[in-house]
C-alpha positions in Angstrom: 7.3 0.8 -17.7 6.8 1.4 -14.1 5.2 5.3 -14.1 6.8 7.9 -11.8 3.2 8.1 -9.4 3.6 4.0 -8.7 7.2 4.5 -7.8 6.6 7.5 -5.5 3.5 5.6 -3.8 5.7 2.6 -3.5 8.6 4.5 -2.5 6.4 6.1 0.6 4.9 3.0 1.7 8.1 1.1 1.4 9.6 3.8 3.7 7.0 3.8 6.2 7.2 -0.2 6.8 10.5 0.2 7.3 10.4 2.9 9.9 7.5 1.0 11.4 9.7 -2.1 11.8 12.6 -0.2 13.2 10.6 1.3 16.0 9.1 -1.7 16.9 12.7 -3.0 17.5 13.1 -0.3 19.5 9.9 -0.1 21.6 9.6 -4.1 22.0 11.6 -5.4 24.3 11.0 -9.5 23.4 12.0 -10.9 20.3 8.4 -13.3 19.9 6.0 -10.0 20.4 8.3 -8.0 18.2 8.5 -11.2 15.6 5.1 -11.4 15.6 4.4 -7.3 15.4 7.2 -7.1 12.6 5.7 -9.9 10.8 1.8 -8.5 10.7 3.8 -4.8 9.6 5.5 -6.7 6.4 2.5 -9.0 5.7 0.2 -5.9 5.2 3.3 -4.1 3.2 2.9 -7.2 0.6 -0.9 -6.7 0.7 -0.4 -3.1 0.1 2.4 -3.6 -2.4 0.2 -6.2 -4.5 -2.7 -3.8 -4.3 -0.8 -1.3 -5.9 0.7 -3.5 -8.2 -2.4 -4.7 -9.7 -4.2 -0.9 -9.7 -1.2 -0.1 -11.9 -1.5 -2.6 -14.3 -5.0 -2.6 -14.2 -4.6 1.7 -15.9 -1.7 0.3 -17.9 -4.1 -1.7 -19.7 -6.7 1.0 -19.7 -9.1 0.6 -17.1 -9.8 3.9 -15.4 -12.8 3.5 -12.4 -13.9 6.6 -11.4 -16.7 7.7 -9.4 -19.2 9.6 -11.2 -22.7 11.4 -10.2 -26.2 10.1 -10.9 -27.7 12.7 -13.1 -31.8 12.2 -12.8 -33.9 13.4 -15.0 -35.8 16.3 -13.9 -39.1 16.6 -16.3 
């Protein structure tokens, strides 16, 4: 089951790419720069999308990374 944090993240970033792509219709006047623009905006969006993806699974399963200080001994 897809939590309620993923769906928000993906939801924002979803949103964004999609307002990115729009005004670079509308700033870029020929359709080869904004093809190639438009295409760079949704091939990071799929890189995003996956990363998110797999961080999801990856605390579905379990895994939990988090940073955590180096305690030194002080005797």
């Amino acid at each position: 089951m897809i939590t309620l944090a993923f769906l928000w993240s993906w939801t924002k970033l979803t949103g964004l790419a999609a307002l990115a792509v729009v005004l670079e219709q509308i700033l870029i006047p020929g359709f080869w720069v904004f093809a190639l623009v438009a295409g760079i905006t949704i091939g990071l969006w799929v890189v995003i999308t996956a990363a998110l993806l797999r961080e999801w699974r990856a605390q579905a399963a379990g895994y939990h990374h988090q940073l955590t200080s180096i305690r030194r001994d002080r005797s």
